[in-house]
C-alpha positions as CSV (number, residue, x, y, z in Angstrom):
1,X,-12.8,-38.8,-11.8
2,X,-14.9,-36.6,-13.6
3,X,-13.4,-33.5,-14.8
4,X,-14.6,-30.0,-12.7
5,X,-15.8,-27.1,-13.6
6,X,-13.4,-25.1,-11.8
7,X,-16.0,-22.2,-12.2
8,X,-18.3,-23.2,-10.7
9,X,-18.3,-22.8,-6.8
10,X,-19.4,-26.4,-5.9
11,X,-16.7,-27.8,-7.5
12,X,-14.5,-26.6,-4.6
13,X,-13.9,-27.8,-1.3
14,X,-12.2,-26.0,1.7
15,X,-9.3,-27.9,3.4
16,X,-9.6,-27.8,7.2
17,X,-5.9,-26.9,7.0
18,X,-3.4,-24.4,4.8
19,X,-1.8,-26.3,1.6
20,X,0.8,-23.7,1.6
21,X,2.2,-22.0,4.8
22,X,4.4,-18.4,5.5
23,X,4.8,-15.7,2.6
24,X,7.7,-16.5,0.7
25,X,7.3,-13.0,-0.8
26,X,7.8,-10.6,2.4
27,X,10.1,-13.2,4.6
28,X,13.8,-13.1,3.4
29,X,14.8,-16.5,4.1
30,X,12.2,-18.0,1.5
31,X,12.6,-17.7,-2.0
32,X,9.6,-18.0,-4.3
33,X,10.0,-20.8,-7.4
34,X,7.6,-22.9,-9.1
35,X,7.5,-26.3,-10.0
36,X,5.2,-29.3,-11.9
37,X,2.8,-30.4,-9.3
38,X,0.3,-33.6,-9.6
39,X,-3.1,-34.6,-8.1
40,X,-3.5,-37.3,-5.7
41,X,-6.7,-39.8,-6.0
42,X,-8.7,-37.7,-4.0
43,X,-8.3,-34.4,-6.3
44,X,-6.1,-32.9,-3.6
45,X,-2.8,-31.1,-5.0
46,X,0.1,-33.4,-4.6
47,X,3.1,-31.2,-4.5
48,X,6.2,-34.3,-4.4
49,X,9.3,-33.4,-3.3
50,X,10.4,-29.8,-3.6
51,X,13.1,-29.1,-6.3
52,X,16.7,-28.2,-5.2
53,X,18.2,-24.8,-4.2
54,X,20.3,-24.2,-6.8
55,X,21.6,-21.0,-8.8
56,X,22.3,-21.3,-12.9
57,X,24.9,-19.8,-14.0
58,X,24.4,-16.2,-15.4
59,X,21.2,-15.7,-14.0
């Protein structure tokens, strides 16, 4: 694949449905994190499999 010039607007294409869903920030039960995240074959985002709930200590 070519690399994108993310840019440019027709380098984009709309998904006919959400890649993320809810609002982690406003509903209490979700917590926001981040995490490494790859691309599948067809340059959609390929999240894997999300990363544990866990606390470190002293945080």
């Amino acid at each position: 694949m070519a690399p994108a010039d993310l840019l440019d607007a027709r380098s984009w294409a709309k998904s006919p449905v959400p890649a993320l869903t809810g609002d982690p920030l406003h509903d209490p039960n979700w917590h926001t994190r981040a995490q490494k995240l790859g691309w599948k074959p067809d340059g959609t985002p390929d999240f894997g499999v999300p990363v544990a709930d866990t606390v470190r200590e002293g945080a």
